[in-house]
N, C-alpha and C positions, 0 to 999 in steps of 0.2 A: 504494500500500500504506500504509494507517496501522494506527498502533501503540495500543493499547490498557493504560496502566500501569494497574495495579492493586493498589490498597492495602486490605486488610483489618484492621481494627484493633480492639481494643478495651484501652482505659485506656491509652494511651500517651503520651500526652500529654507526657512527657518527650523523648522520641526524633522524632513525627508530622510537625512543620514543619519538620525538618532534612532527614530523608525525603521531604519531598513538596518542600521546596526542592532538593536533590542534581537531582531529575528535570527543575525548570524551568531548571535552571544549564546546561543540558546542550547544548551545540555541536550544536544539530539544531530543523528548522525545527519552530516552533511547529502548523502547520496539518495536518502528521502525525505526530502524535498527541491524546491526551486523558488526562486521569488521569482514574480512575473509584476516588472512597472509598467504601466500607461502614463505615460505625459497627455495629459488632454491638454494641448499647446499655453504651454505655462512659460510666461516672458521674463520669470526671472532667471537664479542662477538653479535652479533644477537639475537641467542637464547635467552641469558640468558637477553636479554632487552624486549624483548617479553614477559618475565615471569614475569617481575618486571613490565611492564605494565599492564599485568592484576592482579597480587598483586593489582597494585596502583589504577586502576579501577575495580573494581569487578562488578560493576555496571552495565559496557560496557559487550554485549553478544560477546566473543570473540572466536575467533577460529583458531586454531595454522597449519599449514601444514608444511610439505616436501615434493617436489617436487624436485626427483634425475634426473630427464631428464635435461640438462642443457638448459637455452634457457628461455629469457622472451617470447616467446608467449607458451613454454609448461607450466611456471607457468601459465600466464594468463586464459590458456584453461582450467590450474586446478583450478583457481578460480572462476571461469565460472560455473564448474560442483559440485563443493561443496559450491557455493552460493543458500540461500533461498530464495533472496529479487523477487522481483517482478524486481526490476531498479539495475542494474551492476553497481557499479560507481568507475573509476579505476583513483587512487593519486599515482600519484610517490612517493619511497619512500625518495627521499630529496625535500620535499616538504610541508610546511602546509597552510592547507587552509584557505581561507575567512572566518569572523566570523559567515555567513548568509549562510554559504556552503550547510549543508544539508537539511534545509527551505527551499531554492530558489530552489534543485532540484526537490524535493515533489511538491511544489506548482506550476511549470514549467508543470511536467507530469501528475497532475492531472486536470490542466486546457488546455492540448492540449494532445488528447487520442490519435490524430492521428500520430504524433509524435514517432520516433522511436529512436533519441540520441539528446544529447547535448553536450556541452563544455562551456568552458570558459574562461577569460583572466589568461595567465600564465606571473607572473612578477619577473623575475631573479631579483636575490637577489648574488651579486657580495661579494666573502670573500677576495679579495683583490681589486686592484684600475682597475679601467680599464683602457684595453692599447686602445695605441692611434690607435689601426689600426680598434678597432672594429666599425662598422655602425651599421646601424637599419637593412641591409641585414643580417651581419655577427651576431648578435646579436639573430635572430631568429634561425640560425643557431646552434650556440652555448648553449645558455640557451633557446631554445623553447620560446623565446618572443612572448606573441600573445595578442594582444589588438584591439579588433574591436571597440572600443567608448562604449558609455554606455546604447543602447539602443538595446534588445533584437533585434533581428533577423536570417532570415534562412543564415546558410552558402550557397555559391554561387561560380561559375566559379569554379571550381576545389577548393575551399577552404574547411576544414575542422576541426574537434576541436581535441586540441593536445593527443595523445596516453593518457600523462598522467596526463592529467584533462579531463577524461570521462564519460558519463553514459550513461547506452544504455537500452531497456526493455529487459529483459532478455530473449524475443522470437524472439527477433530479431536473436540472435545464432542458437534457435532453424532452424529460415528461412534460414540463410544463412552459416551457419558452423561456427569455428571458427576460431582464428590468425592462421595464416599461419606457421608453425613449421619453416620451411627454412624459414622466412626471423624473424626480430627481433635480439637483446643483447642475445649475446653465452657468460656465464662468462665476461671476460675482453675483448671480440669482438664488432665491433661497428655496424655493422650490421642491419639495421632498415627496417623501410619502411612497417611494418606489419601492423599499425595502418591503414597506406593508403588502403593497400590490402583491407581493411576489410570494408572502406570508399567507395571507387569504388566498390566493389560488391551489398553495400547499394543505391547508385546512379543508377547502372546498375538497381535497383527493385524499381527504381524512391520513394525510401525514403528520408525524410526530415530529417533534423538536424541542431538546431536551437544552435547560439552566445546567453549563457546565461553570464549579465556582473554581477552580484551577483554571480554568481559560479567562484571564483579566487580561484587561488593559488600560492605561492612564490617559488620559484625556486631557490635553494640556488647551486650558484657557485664555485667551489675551483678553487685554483692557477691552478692546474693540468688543465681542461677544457681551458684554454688560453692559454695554451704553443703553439710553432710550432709542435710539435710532434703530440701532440692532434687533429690540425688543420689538420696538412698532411691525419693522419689516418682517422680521422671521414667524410673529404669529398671524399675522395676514396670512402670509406664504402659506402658513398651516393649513390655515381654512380652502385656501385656493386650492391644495393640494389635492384635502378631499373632494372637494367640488369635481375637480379633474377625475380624481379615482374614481370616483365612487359612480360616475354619469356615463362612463368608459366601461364599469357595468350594467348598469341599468337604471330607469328613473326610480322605479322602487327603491335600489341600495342605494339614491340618491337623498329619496322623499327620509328612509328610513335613517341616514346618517343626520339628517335636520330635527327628527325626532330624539335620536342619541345628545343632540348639541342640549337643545331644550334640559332633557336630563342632568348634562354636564351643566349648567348653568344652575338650577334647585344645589347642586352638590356644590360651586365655587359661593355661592351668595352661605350657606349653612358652613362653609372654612374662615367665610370672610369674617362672618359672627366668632366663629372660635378663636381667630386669631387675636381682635379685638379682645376679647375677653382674657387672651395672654399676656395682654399691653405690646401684640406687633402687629398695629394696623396699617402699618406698610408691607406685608407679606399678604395681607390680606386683599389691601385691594391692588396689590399688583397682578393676584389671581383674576379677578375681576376684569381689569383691562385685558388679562392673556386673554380672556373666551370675550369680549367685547370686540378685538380686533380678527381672531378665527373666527367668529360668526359671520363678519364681514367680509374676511373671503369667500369662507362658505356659499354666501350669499350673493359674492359675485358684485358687492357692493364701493 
């Protein structure tokens, strides 16, 4: 069985060589796996960090792409199809993993064949202090915070493992296609919700996907991700997302994701109150504004 890393990136160039170094540090034979980059045409120094990591690891089987279609799920898809591994396993590229990352996945998939993805905890890693408005809602939001405790199991009720700390068998694509080109990160667009798509199609074929808590990764934060600006944009995005998804299936999963929103709004106004009643009514109605602005994509407003 080999492993397939997969890094999609564009302009990262700050975070790319720590990321693609965290994978070659890693307590596991060199001969299975490979890392597979996509450049989706990134103008900074990218490249030339790409080349200095395999200078630095020669050792690592690496493999360099471009990808001119802008849009993480057209990299994604390209590193889908110029992957050889058996198991897909996709790290953001500001991100390095667990020291036990690609052990736990091996040993994960080879001891549950029937099994068709996993995940793992993702733990932001903040480059300035945190503001007081963020929660443990806005937090998942924000840095992809995901911690299921420390005892494997299957995701559940609509839960699933983050875009990017993934691994899937790579015939999984075969069964059911791949990211969804309209939804995901266009360049500096915020745009998501592809991972989901690709989730619910898996569910819809009544596939498993198991909370692996050895498979982590850090999530590194900048200033820029906590601004108001950032906030404004990226929960919009949300709501447009699903609008996108969900009308890409049908008006019903469309009508029925507007019925879900409703819901989620009785649950942020009953947080808003508790928060209050903690003395942090800035967590509280930061919540507030997150489903104020997704509603309005949602709604296409």
């Amino acid at each position: 069985m080999k492993l397939s890393v997969i890094f999609c990136t564009y302009n990262r160039e700050k975070y790319i060589y720590n990321a693609l170094k965290s994978i070659a540090g890693q307590d596991f034979p060199y001969d299975e796996y490979e890392i597979v980059l996509i450049n989706n045409n990134s103008t900074d120094n990218t490249e030339e960090l790409c080349h200095k990591f395999q200078n630095d690891f020669p050792q690592v089987e690496f493999h360099y792409f471009v990808e001119t279609n802008q849009g993480l799920s057209y990299a994604r898809n390209r590193g889908v199809k110029e992957s050889r591994g058996d198991i897909l396993v996709f790290v953001d590229d500001d991100a390095t993993v667990y020291w036990h990352y690609l052990p736990s996945i091996k040993s994960f998939f080879l001891a549950h064949p029937n099994v068709s993805a996993c995940g793992g905890p993702i733990k932001p890693v903040y480059e300035v202090e945190k503001p007081k408005w963020l929660s443990h809602y806005t937090e998942q939001l924000l840095g992809g915070a995901l911690y299921e405790g420390e005892v494997m199991k299957s995701f559940k009720n609509g839960k699933y493992p983050g875009g990017g700390n993934s691994a899937f068998r790579k015939q999984v694509f075969d069964k059911y296609g791949l990211f969804n080109v309209e939804l995901g990160r266009k360049g500096t667009g915020l745009i998501g919700a592809e991972e989901k798509d690709l989730y619910d199609r898996l569910t819809r074929g009544n596939e498993t996907f198991y909370y692996l808590p050895q498979m982590g990764i850090y999530h590194y934060i900048p200033e820029k991700k906590l601004t108001i600006a950032h906030f404004k944009e990226l929960t919009y995005s949300i709501g447009k997302s699903e609008r996108i998804r969900t009308k890409a299936v049908s008006q019903k999963a469309f009508r029925q994701r507007i019925f879900s929103e409703l819901k989620k709004w009785i649950g942020s106004f009953v947080l808003f109150i508790g928060y209050c009643f903690l003395l942090s009514p800035a967590k509280g109605w930061k919540l507030l504004q997150f489903r104020w602005y997704v509603t309005k994509g949602l709604l296409g407003k």
